[in-house]
C-alpha positions in Angstrom: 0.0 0.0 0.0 1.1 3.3 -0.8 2.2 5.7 1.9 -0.5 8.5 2.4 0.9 12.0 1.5 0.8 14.4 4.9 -0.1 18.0 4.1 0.7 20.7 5.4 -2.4 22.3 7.1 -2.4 26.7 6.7 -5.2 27.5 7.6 -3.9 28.6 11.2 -0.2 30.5 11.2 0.5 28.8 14.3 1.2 25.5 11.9 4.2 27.6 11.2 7.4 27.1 13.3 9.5 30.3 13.8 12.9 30.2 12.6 15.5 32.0 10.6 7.4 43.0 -11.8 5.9 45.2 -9.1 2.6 44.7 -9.4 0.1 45.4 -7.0 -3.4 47.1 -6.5 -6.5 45.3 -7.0 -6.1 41.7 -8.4 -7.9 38.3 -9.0 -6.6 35.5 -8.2 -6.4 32.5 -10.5 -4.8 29.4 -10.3 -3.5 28.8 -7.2 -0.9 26.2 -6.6 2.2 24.3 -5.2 5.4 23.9 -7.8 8.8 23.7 -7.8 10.8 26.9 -8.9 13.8 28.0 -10.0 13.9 31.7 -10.1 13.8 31.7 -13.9 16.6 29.3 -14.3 18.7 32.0 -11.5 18.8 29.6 -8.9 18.2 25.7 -7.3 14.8 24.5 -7.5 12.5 24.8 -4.1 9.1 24.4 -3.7 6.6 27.5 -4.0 3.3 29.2 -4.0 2.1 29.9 -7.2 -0.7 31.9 -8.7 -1.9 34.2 -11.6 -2.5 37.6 -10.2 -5.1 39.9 -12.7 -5.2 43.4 -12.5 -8.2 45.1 -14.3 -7.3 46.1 -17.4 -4.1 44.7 -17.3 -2.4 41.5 -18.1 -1.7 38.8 -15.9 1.3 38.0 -13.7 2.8 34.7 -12.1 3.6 35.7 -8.4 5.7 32.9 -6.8 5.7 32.8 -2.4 9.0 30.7 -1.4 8.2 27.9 0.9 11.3 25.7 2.1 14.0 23.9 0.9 13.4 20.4 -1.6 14.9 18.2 1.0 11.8 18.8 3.5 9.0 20.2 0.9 7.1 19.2 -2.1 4.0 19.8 -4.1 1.3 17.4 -3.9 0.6 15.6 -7.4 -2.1 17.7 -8.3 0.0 21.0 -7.2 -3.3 22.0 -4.5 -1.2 20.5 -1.3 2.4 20.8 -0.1 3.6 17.7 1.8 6.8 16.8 4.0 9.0 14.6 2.8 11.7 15.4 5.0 12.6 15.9 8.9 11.0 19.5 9.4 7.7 19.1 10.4 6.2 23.0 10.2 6.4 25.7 7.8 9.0 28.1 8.5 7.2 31.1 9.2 10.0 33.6 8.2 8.9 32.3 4.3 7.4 34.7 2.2 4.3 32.1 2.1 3.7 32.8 5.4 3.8 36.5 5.4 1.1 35.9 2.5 -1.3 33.9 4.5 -0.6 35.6 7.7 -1.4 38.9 5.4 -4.7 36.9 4.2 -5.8 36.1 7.7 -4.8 39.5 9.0 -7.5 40.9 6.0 -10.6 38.9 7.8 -10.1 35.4 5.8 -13.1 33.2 7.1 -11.1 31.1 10.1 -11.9 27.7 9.0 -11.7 28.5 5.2 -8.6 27.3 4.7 -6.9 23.9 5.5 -4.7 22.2 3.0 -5.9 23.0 -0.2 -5.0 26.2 -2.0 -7.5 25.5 -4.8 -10.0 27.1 -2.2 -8.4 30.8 -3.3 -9.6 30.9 -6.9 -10.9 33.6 -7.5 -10.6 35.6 -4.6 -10.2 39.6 -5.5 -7.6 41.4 -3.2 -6.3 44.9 -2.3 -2.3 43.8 -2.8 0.5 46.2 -1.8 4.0 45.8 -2.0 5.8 46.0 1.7 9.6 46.1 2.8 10.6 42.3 2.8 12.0 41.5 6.3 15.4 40.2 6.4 15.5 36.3 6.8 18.8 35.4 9.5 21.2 32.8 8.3 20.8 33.8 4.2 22.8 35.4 2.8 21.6 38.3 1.2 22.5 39.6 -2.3 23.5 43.0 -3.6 20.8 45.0 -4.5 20.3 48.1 -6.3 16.7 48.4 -4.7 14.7 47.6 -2.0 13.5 43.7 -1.4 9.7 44.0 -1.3 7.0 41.2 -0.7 3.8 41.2 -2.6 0.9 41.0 -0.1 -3.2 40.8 0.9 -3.9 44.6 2.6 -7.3 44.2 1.6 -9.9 41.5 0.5 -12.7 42.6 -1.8 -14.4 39.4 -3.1 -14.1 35.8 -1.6 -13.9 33.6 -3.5 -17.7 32.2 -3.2 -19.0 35.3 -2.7 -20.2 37.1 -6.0 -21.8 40.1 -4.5 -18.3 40.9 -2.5 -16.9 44.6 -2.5 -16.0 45.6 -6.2 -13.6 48.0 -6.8 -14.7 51.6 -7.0 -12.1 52.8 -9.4 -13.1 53.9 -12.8 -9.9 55.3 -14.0 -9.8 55.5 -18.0 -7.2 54.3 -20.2 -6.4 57.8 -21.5 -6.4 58.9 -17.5 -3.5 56.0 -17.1 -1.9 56.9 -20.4 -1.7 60.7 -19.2 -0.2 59.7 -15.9 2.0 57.7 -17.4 3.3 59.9 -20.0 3.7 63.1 -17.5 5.8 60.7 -15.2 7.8 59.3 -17.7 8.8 63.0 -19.0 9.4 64.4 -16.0 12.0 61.4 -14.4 13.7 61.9 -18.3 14.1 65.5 -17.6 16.0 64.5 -14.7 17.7 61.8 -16.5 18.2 62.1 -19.8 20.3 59.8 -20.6 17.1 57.5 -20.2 16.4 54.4 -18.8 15.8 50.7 -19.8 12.4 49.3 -19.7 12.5 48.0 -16.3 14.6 50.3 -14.7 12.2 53.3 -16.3 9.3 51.1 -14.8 10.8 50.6 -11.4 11.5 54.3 -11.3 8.2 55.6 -11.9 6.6 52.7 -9.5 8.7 54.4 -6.8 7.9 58.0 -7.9 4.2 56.8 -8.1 4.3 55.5 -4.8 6.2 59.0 -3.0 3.3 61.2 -4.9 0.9 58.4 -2.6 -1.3 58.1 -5.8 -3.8 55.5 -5.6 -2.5 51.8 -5.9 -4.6 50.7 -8.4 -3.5 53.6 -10.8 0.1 52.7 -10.0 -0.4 49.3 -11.2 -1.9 50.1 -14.0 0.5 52.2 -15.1 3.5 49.9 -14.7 1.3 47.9 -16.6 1.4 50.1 -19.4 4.7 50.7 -19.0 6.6 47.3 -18.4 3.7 45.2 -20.0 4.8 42.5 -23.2 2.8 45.4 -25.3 5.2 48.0 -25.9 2.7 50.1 -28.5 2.7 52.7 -25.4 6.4 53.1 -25.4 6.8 53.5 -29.1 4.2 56.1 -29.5 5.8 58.3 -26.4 7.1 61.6 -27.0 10.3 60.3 -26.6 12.7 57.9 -28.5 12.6 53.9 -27.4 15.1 52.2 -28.8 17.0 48.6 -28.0 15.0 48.2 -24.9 15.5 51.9 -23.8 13.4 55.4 -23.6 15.2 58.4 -23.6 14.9 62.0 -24.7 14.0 62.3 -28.6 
């Protein structure tokens, strides 16, 4: 007889033992998941929360929450569990998988709602913002040129069986975006002109964005339209984007 799988149950933080682009606003959830990951080929393969994270009006993003390491975790076969397979027997809660569902119960998530299965997400609707990640003891910690952020739940808007939740109250027009956008983009170029590549020019209006406190569902949706696969905003600018790069025409 096969050996039953044991999952991890997250529905209550305290299953957690203590131990050592930029997209945010309002977003749907879709696909929720365990599976391995490998920071885009960067890195060793660990196992990790997954899930497609929609903006309206915007296209969607894979977010991924670190969990463990491979020699204790892995995903279930169907990708909705995460079981042990090793000697640790809780969730480190200094993963960025906790702070997401400490985040998510910290919003009002039903207590109970959650066990094992992170199927039980889809298509929940969230207020997401982007906080200071907390550094982790005993890693060691790369060179940055910016601040480590974490993704996470500040507000939930629809659960995920509830239709008639909270919908958002933002009606911001594409031109609206496309205005702020363009004004932002001009003035960090008058500063710099030089330019900036794509995601450097999109990180440096994000933080801009975020100093001016405009609304976070306008900021995503003008990184959107900035560092989006579309690229018909960039080329049309009052600027010149070439080779990945917008500077001064």
């Amino acid at each position: 007889m096969a050996k039953e799988e044991k999952a991890v149950n997250f529905g209550e933080t305290e299953d957690f033992e203590v131990g050592g682009g930029l997209i945010q606003g309002e977003l749907t959830w879709h696909n929720p998941r365990f599976e391995m990951f490998n920071y885009g080929g960067k890195g060793p393969s660990i196992p990790a929360f997954a899930v497609e994270l929609e903006p309206e009006g915007g296209e969607e993003v894979t977010q991924y929450y670190s969990i463990g390491n491979s020699e204790d975790w892995s995903p279930s076969k169907d990708g909705k569990k995460i079981v042990k397979i090793g000697k640790a027997d809780k969730l480190s809660s200094s993963s960025n998988f906790f702070q997401l569902i400490k985040s998510l119960k910290d919003a009002g998530w039903p207590k109970g709602k959650a066990t094992d299965d992170v199927s039980v997400y889809d298509g929940m609707k969230c207020n997401m913002a982007r906080v200071s990640q907390p550094e982790r003891k005993g890693l060691q910690q790369a060179a940055r040129k910016y601040e480590a952020t974490i993704l996470l739940v500040d507000k939930i808007l629809i659960l995920p069986w509830d239709k008639k939740g909270a919908k958002s109250t933002t009606k911001e027009s594409n031109e609206d975006i496309s205005e702020m956008a363009t004004s932002t983009i001009i003035e960090l170029l008058s500063e710099s002109p030089d330019g900036y590549n794509k995601m450097k020019l999109t990180q440096a209006v994000f933080k801009k964005l975020q100093k001016d406190k405009v609304d976070q569902t306008k900021i995503n949706r003008v990184v959107q339209m900035i560092g989006g696969k579309d690229e018909s905003f960039l080329e049309s600018g009052p600027w010149k984007f070439e080779d990945g790069k917008v500077s001064m025409g």
